[in-house]
N, CA, C and O atoms as a MOPAC input file, in Angstrom:
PM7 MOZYME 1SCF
protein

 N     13.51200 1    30.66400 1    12.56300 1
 C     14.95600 1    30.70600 1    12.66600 1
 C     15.40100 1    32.14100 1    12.88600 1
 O     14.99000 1    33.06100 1    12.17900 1
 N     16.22300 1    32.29500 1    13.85500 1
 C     16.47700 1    33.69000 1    13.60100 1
 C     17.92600 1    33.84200 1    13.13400 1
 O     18.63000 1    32.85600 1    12.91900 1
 N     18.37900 1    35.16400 1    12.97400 1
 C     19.82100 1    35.64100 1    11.93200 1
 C     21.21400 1    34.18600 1    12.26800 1
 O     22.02400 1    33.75000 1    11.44900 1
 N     21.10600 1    33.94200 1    13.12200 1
 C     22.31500 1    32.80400 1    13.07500 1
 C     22.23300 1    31.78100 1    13.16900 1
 O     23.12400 1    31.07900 1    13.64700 1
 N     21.09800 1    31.34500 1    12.73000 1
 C     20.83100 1    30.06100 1    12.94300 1
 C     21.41500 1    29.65500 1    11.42800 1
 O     21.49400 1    30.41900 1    10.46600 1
 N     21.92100 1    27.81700 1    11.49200 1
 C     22.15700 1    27.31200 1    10.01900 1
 C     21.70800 1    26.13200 1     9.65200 1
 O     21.56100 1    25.18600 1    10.42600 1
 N     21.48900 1    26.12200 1     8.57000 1
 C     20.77100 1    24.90100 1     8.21800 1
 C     21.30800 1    23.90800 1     7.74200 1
 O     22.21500 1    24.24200 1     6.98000 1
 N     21.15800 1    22.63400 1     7.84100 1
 C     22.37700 1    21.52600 1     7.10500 1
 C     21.20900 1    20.96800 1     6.17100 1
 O     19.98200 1    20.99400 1     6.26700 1
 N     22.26300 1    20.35600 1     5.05700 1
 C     21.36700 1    19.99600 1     3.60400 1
 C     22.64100 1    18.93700 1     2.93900 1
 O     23.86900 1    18.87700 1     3.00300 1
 N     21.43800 1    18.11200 1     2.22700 1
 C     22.55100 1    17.13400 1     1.64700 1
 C     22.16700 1    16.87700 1     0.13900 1
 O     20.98700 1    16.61500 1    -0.09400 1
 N     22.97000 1    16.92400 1    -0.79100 1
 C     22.97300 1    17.34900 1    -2.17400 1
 C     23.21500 1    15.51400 1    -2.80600 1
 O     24.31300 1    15.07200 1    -3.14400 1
 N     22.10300 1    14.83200 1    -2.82700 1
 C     21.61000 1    13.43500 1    -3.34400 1
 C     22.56800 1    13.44700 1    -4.58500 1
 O     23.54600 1    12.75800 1    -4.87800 1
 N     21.97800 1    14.39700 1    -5.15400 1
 C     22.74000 1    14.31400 1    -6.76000 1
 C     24.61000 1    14.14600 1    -7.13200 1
 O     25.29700 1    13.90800 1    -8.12500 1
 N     24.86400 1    14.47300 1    -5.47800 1
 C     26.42700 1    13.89500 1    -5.65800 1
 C     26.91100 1    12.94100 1    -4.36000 1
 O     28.09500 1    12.62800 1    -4.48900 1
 N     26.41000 1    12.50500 1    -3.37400 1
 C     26.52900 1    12.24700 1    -2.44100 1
 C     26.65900 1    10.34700 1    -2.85200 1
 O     25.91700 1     9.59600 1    -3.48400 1
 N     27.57800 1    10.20100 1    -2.34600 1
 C     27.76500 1     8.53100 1    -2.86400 1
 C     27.94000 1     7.84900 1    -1.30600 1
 O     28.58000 1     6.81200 1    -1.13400 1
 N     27.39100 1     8.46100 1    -0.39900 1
 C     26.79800 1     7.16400 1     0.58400 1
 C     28.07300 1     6.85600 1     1.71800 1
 O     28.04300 1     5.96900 1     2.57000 1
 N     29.14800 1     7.79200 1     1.49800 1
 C     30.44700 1     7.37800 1     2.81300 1
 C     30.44700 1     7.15600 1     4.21200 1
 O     31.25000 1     6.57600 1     4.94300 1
 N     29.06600 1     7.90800 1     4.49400 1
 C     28.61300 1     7.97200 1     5.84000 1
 C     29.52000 1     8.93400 1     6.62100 1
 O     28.94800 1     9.36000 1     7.62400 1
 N     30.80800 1     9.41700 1     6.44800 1
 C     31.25900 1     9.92200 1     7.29500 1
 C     30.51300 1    10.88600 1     7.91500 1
 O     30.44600 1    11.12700 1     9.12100 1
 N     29.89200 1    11.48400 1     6.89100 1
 C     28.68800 1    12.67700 1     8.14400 1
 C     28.44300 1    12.29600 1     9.50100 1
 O     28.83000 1    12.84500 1    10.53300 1
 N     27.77600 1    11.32200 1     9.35300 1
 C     26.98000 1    10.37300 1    10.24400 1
 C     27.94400 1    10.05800 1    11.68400 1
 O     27.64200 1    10.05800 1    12.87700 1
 N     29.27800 1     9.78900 1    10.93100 1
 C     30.07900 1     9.48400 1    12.30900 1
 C     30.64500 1    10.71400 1    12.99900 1
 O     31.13000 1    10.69900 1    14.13000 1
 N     30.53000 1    11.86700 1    12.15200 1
 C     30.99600 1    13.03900 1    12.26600 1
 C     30.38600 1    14.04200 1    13.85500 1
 O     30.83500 1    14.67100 1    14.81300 1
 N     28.78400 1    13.50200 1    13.08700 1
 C     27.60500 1    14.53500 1    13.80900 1
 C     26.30700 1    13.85600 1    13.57300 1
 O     25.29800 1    14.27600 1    13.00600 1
 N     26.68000 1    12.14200 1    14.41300 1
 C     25.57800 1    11.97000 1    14.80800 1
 C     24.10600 1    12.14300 1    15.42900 1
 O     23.14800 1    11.37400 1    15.51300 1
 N     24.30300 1    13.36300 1    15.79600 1
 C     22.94100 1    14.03300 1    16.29400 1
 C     22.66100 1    14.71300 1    15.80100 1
 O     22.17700 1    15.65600 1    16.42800 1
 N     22.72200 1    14.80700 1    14.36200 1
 C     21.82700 1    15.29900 1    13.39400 1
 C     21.43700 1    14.39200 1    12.17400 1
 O     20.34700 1    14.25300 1    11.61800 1
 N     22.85200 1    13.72700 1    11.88700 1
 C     22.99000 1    13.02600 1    10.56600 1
 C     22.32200 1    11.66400 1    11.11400 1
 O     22.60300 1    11.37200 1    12.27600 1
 N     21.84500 1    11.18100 1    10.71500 1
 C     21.76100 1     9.41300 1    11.04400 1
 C     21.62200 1     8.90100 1     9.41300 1
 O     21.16500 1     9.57700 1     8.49100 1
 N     22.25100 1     7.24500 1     9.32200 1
 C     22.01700 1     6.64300 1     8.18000 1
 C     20.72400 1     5.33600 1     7.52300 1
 O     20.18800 1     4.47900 1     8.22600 1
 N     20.49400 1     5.54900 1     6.02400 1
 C     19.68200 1     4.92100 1     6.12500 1
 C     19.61600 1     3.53400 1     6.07600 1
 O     20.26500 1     3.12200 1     7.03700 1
 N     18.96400 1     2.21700 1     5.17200 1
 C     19.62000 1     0.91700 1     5.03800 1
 C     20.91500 1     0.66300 1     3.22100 1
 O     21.29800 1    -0.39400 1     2.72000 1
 N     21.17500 1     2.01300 1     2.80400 1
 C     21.92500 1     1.77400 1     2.02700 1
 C     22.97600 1     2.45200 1     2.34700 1
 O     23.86000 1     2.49000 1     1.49200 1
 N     23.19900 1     3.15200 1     3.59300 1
 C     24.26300 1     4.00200 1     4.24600 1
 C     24.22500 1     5.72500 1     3.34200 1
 O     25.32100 1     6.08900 1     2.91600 1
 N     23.55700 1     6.25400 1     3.20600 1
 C     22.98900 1     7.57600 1     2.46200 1
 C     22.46700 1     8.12600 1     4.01800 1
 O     21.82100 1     7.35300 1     4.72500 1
 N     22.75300 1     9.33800 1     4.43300 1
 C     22.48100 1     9.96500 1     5.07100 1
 C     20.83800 1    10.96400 1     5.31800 1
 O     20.38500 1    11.82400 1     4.56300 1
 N     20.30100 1    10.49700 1     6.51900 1
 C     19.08600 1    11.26600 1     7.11000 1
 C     19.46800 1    12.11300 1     7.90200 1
 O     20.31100 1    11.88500 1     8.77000 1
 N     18.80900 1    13.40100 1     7.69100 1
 C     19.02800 1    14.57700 1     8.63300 1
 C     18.01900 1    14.21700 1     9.49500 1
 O     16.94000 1    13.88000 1     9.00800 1
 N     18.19000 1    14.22700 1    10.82200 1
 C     17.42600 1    13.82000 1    11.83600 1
 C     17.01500 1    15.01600 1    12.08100 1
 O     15.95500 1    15.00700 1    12.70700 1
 N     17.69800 1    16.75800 1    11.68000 1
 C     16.89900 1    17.93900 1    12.44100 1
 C     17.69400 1    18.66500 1    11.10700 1
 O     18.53500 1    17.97300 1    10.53200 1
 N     17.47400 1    19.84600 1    10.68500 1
 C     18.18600 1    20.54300 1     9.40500 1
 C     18.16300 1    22.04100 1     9.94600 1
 O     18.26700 1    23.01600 1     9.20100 1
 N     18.04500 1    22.09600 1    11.04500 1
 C     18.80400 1    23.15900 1    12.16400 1
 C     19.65000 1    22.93500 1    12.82600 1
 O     19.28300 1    22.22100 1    13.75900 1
 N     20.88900 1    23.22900 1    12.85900 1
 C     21.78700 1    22.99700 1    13.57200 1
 C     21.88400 1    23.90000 1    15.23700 1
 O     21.99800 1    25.12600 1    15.24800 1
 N     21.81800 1    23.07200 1    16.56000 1
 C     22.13500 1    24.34800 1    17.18400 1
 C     23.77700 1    24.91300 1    17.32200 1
 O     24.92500 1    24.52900 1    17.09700 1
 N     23.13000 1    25.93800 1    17.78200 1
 C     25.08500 1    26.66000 1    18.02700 1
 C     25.89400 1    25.90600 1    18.60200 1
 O     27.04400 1    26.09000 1    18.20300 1
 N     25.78400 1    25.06800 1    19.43500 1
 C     26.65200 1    23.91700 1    20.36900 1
 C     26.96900 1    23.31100 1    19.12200 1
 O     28.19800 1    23.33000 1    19.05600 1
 N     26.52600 1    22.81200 1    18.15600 1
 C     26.79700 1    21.57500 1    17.23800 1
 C     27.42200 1    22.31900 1    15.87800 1
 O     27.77500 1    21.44100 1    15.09100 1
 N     27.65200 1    23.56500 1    15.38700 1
 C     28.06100 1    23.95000 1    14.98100 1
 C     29.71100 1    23.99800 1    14.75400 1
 O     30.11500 1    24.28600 1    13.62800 1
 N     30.22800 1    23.84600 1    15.32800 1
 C     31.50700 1    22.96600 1    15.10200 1
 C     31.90000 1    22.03500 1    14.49100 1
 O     32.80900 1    21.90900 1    13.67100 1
 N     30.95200 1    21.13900 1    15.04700 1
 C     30.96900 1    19.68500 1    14.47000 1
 C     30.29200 1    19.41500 1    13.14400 1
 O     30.42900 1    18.46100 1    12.37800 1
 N     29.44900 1    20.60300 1    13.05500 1
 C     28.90600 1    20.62200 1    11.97600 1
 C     29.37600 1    21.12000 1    10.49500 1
 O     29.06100 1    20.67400 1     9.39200 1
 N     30.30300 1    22.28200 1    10.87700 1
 C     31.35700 1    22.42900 1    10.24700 1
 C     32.66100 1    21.43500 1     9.59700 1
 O     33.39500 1    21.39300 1     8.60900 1
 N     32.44100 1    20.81900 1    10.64600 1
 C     33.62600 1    19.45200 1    10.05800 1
 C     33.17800 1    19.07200 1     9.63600 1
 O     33.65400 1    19.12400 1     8.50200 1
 N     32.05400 1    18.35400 1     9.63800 1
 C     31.72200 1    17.23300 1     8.88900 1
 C     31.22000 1    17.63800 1     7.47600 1
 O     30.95100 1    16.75200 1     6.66400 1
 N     31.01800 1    19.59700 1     7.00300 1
 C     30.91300 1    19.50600 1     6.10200 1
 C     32.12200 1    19.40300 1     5.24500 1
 O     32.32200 1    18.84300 1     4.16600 1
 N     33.00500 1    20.23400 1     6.18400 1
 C     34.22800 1    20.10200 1     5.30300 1
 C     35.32600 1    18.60600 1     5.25500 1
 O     36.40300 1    18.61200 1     4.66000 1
 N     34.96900 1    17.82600 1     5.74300 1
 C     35.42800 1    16.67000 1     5.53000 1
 C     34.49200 1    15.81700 1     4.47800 1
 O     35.07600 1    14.94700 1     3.83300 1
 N     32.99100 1    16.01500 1     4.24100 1
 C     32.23300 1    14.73100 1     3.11900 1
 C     33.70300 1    14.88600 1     2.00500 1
 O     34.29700 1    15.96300 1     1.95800 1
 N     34.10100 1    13.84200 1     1.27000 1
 C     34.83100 1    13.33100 1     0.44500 1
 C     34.12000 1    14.16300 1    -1.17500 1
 O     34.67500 1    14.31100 1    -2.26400 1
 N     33.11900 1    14.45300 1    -0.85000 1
 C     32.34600 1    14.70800 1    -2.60200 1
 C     31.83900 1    15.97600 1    -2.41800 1
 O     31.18000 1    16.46700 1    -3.33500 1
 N     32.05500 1    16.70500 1    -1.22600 1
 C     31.20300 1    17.98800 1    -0.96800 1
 C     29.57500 1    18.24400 1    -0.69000 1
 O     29.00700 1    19.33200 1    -0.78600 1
 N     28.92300 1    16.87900 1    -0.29500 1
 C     27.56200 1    17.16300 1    -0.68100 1
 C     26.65900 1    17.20800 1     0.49500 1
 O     25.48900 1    16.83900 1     0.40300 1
 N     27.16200 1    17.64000 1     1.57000 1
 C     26.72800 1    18.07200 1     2.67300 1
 C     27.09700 1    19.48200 1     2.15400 1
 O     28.12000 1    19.75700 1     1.52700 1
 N     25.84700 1    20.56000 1     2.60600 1
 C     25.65700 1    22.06800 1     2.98600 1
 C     25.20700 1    22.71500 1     3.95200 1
 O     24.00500 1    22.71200 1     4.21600 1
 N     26.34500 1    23.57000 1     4.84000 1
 C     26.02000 1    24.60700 1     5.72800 1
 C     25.46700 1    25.69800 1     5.18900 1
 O     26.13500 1    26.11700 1     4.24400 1
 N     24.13600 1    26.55900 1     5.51200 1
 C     24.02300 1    27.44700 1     5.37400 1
 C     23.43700 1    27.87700 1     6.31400 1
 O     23.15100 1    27.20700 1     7.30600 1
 N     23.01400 1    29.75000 1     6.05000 1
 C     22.19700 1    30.06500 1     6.98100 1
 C     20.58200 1    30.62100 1     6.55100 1
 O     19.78000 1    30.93000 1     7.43200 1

């Protein structure tokens, strides 16, 4: 990874399954058979970074994480 790259992460321990990620930024997020979110890649590229941004700041419980 180099300096700007970010990583997406999802925090189980509070995450109650809304899916909105998923509809957010489907090409990263996908869901599983209880609707709990799979990171399909936990690099985000810069194109998706936007979207990736929303969708953290929209989860309802906070338990999606941008970092770098």
């Amino acid at each position: 990874m180099s300096g700007d790259d970010r990583s997406l992460a999802v925090d189980f321990t509070v995450c109650d399954g809304h899916g909105l990620c998923a509809e957010l930024l489907p090409e990263l997020v996908g869901l599983d058979e209880w609707g709990y979110p799979v990171l399909r890649a936990a690099t985000v590229p810069a194109g998706l970074l936007p979207d990736a941004r929303r969708a953290v700041a929209a989860c309802p419980v906070m338990a999606l994480r941008l970092s770098r």
